[in-house]
C-alpha positions in Angstrom: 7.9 34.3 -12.3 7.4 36.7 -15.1 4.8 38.8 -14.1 3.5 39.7 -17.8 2.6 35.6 -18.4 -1.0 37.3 -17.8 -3.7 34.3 -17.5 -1.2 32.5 -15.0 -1.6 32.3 -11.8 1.0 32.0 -8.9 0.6 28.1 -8.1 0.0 27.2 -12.0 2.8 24.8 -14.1 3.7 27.8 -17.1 6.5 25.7 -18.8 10.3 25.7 -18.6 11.6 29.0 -16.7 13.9 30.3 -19.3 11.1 30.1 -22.0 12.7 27.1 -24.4 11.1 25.1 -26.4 11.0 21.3 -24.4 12.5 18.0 -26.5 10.1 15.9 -27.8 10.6 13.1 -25.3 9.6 15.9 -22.5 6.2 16.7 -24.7 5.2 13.7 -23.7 5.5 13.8 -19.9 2.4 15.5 -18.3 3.1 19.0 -17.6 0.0 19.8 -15.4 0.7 17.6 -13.0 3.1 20.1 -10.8 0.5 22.5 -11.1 -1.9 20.9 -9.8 -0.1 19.8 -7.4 0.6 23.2 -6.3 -2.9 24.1 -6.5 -4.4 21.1 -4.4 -1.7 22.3 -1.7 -2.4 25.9 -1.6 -6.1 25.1 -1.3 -5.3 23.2 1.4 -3.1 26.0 2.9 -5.9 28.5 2.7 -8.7 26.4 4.6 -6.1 25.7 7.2 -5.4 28.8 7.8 -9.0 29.6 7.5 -10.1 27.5 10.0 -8.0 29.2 12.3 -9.1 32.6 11.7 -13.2 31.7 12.1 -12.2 29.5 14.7 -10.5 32.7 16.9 -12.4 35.6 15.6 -15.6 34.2 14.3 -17.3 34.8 11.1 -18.0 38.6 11.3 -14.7 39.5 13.0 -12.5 37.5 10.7 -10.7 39.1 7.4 -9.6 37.7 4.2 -6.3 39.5 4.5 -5.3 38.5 7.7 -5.8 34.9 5.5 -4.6 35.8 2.7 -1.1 37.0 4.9 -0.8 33.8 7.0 -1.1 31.7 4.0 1.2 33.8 1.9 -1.3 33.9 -1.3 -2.8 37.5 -2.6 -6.1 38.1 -1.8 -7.3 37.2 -5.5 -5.9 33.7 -4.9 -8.2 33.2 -2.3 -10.9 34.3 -4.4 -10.2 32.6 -7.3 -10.2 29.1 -4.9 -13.6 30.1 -2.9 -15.5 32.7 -4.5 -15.9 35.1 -1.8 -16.2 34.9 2.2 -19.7 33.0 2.7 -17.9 30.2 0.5 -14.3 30.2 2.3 -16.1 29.8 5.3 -18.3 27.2 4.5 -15.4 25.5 3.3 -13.5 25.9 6.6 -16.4 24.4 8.5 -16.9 21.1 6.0 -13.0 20.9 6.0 -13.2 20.8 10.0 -15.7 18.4 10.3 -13.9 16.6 7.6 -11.0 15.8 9.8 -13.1 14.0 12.7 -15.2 11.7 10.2 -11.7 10.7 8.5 -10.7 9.4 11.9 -14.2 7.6 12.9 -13.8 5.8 9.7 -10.0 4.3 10.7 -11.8 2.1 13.7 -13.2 -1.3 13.1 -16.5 -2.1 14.2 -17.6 -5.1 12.0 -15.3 -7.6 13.8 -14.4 -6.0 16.7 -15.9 -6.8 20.3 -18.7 -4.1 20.7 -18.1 -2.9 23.9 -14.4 -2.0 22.6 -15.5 -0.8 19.5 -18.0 1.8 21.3 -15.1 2.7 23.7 -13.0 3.5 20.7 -15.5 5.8 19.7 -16.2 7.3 22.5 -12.5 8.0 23.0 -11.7 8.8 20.0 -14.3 11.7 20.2 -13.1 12.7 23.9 -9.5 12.8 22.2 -10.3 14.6 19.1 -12.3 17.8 20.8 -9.9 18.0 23.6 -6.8 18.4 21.4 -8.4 19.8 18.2 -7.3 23.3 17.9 -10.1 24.5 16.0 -13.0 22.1 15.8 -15.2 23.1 18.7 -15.0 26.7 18.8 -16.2 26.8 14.8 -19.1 24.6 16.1 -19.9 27.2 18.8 -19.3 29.8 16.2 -21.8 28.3 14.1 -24.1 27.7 16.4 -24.5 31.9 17.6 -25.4 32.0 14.4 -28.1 29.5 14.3 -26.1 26.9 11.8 -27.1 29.4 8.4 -24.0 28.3 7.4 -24.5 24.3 7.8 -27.7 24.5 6.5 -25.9 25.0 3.3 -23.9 22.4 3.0 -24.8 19.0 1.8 -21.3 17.5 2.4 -21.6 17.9 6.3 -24.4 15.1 6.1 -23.4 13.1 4.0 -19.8 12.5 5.8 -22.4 12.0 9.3 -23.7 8.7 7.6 -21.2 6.7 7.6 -20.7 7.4 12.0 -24.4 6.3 12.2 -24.3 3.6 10.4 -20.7 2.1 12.0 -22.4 3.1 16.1 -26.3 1.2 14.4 -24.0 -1.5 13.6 -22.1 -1.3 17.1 -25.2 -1.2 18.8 -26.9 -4.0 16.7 -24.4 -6.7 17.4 -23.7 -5.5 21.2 -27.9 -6.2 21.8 -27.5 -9.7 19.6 -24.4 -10.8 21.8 -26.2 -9.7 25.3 -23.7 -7.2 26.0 -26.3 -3.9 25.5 -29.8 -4.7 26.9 -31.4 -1.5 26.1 -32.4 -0.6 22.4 -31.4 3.1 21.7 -31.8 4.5 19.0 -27.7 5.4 17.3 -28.5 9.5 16.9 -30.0 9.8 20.1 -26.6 8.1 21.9 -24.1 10.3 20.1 -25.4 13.1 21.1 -24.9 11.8 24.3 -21.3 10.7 23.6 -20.8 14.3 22.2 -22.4 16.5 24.9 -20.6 14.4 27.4 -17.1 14.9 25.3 -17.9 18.7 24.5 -18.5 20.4 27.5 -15.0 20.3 29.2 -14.1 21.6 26.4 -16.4 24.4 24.9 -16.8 25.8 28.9 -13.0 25.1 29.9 -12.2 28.6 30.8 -15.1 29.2 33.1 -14.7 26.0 34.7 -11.4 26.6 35.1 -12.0 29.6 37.1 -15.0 28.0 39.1 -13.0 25.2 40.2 -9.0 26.7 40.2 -7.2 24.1 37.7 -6.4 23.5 34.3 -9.0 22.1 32.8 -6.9 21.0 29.4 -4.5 19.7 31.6 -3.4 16.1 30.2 -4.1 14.2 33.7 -7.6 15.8 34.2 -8.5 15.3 30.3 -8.0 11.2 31.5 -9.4 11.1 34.6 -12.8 13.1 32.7 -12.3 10.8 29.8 -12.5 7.4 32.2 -15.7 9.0 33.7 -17.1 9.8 30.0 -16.5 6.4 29.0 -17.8 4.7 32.4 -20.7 6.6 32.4 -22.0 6.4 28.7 -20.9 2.5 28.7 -22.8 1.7 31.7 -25.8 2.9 30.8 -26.6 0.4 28.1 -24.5 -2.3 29.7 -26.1 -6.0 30.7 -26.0 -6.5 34.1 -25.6 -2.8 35.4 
């Protein structure tokens, strides 16, 4: 790229590379397109990359040119995209949480059985922090520093609604069949689903060493998930 196209930046459609006028049939094709294109992917490279840096170092201990290296952008890129660090990392976090709501919305829970669909979430949620290389330790990040990050961010609740409303409706139809007798209330339960999916996972190195296994090992992770599933399903099954 000519470096003196000042205004440009490195992701951005400038025109043809040797500088010629384009025919008139070209003029008419949309010539932002692979720009933007380029843009909406180097975003995305950033936050990924981002989310691996808070995720290992935490907030204070991670630096926008370790970033700005890994994703192979200058440091201006990266403000130009976020505005500065508080906003990258916000960012990171919604992006993270992002990626688990996108999955709770691929299960079907308005025709399928109840008791399947709330085993589906509840593996889907043992499955997703056991395996998710980043997720959990942002959270735990987050959470030493008293969520002032989360409680900026409107986009974190809004993507929560949608989960409460598919486990209210779970819940709902599981009580009208007979298959749930109790009636809980649809926050209070996936807390419980997430505690009971966290743990393993946010203390796996101590309880590693307490106990002398892996604790990410893939035939524990499905012995623990069976347990999870037996134990939150049982306690709001008829007849147990």
């Amino acid at each position: 790229m000519n470096a003196k196209r000042s205004g440009a930046l490195p992701d951005e459609d400038i025109g043809l590379p040797d500088g010629s006028a384009s025919t008139p049939a070209k003029a008419k094709a949309p010539r932002r397109s692979p720009g933007k294109r380029n843009a909406v992917a180097t975003r995305q490279r950033i936050l990924e990359v981002a989310m691996g840096e808070f995720a290992e170092h935490g907030y204070s201990g991670s630096r926008i040119e370790r970033i700005s290296a890994s994703a192979d952008v200058n440091v201006g890129m990266i403000y130009h995209y976020f505005g500065n660090k508080d906003d990258l990392y916000l960012a990171a976090l919604e992006s993270s949480y992002k990626i688990i709501r996108d999955r709770e919305q691929t299960l079907d829970v308005n025709e399928a059985d109840p008791m399947l669909a709330l085993k589906a979430l509840i593996e889907l949620t043992f499955d997703f922090l056991s395996t998710d290389p980043h997720f959990v330790r942002l959270i735990m990040n987050e959470n030493l520093m008293m969520g002032r990050t989360a409680q900026r961010s409107s986009t974190i609740p809004y993507m929560t609604r949608p989960l409460l409303e598919s486990l209210r409706t779970i819940l709902k139809r599981g009580q009208r069949e007979k298959v749930f007798h109790r009636n809980i209330d649809a926050e209070n339960f996936y807390v419980s689903i997430l505690g009971l999916c966290f743990i393993h996972v946010s203390n796996r190195y101590t309880l590693s060493s307490m106990f002398q296994h892996d604790f990410a090992a893939p035939d524990w992770l499905e012995r623990r998930k069976a347990v999870v599933v037996d134990v939150l399903t049982s306690y709001i099954a008829t007849g147990k």
